[in-house]
C-alpha atoms as one frame of an Amber mdcrd trajectory, in Angstrom:
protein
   4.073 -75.112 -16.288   3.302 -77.133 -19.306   2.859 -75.639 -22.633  -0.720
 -76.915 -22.728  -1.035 -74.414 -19.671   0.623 -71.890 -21.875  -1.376 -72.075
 -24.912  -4.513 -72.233 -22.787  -3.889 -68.970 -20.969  -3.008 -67.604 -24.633
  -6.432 -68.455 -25.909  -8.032 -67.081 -23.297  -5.588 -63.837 -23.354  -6.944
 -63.374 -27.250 -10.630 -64.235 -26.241 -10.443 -61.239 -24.084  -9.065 -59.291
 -25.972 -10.999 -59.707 -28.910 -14.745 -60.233 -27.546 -16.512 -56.669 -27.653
 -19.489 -56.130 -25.657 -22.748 -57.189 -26.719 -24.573 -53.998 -28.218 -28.297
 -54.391 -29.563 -28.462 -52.901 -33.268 -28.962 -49.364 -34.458 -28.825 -46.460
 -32.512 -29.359 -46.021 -29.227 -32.499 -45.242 -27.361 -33.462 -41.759 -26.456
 -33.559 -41.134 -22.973 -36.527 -41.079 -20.956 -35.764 -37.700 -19.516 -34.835
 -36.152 -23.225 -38.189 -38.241 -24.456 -40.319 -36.541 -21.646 -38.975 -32.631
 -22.228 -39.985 -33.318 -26.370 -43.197 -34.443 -25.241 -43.622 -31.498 -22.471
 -42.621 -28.745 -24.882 -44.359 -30.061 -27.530 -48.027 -30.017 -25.681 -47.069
 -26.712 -23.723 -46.294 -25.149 -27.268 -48.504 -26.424 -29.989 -47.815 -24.277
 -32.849 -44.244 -25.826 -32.576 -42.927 -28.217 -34.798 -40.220 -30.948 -34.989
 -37.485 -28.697 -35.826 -38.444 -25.810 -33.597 -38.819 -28.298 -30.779 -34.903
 -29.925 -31.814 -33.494 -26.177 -32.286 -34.622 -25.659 -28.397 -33.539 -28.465
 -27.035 -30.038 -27.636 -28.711 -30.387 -24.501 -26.726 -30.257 -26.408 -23.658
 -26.891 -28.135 -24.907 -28.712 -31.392 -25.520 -28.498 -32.548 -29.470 -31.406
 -34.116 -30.394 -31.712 -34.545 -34.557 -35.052 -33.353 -36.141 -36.020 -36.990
 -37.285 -36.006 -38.562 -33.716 -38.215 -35.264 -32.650 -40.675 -36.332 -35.179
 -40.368 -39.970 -34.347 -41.168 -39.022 -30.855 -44.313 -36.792 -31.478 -45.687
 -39.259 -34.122 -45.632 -42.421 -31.145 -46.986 -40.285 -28.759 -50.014 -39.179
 -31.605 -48.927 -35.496 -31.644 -48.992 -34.529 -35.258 -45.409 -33.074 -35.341
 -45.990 -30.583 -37.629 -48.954 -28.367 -36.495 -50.615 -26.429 -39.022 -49.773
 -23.417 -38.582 -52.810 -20.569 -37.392 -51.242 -17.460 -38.798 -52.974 -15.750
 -42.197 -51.823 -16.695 -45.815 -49.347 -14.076 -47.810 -53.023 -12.704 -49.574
 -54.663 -12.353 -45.985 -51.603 -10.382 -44.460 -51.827  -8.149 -47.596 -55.742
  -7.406 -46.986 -54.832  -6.655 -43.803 -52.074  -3.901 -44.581 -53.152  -2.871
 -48.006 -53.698   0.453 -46.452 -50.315   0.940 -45.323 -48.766  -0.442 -47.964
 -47.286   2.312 -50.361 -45.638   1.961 -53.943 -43.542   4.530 -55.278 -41.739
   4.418 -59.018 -40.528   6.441 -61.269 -40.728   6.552 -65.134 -40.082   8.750
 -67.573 -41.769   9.747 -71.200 -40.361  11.689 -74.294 -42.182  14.327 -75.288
 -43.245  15.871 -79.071 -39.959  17.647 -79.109 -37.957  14.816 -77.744 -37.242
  16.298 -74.471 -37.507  13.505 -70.957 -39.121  13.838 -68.557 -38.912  11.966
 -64.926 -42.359  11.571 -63.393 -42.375  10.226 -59.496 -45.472   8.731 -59.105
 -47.174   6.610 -55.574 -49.747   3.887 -55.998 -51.790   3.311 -52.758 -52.600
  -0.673 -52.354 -56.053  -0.133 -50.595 -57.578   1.904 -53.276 -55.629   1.538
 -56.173 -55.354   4.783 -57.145 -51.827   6.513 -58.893 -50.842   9.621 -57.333
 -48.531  12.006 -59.546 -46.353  13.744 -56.893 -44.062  15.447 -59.523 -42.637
  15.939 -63.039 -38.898  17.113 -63.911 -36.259  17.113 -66.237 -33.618  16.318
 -63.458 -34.797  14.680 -60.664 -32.490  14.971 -57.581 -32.399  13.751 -54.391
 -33.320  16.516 -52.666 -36.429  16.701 -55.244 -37.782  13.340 -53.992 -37.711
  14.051 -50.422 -39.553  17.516 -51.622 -42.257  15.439 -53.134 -43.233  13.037
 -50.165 -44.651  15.342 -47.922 -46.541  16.706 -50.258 -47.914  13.431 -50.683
 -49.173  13.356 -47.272 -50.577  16.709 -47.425 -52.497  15.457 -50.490 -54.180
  12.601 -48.614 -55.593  14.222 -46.055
């Protein structure tokens, strides 16, 4: 063995060792399977978006991030984030304004400086105030004495 030998086996002992594998830039590609089950949920469910489509996909024990979701939809010309069908906050209150109840109390000082509590109800739908009580000491057990009464009253 010379040492030319020696030195050559060296070199190529270090080239080995120090040559990585050849890796195209960025991240890697999604898989076609993953790609397929984004596109599949997204058309069987289209009031999902992105992010609902990543959260159930990380319910499968697959993490996909919320960006490469959108990527996904956008390429395939799904808008990712559907507008959404259901009514505004002023339609839902329409809706249930005449369910919708508001109670409060207050209280007012009379000539002779006495206070009294008044526990009043003010029904959405109609607008209208609805004195259930007046007292000087309002208890507990005094409020739950006034609501039915308030139901007796609207009928």
């Amino acid at each position: 063995m010379t040492p030319r030998t020696l030195l050559r086996w060296h070199a190529d002992l270090v080239k080995r060792r120090w040559t990585y594998p050849k890796r195209r830039p960025g991240r890697p590609p999604t898989r076609p399977t993953i790609r397929a089950l984004i596109l599949r949920l997204a058309a069987e469910n289209p009031t999902w978006g992105y992010r609902r489509i990543a959260g159930e996909i990380a319910g499968l024990g697959r993490k996909v991030s919320p960006a490469t979701v959108w990527a996904i939809l956008k390429k395939a010309g799904f808008d990712p984030a559907p507008r959404r069908s259901d009514p505004t906050w002023a339609q839902f209150l329409k809706t249930q304004a005449e369910g919708i109840l508001a109670a409060d109390f207050f209280h007012v000082e009379t000539a002779l400086l006495a206070r009294l509590y008044c526990f009043a109800v003010v029904e959405h739908a109609t607008r209208r105030v609805h004195v259930l009580g007046v007292t000087a000491n309002p208890t507990a057990a005094w409020v739950a004495q006034q609501a039915p009464q308030f139901d007796a009253r609207s009928e």
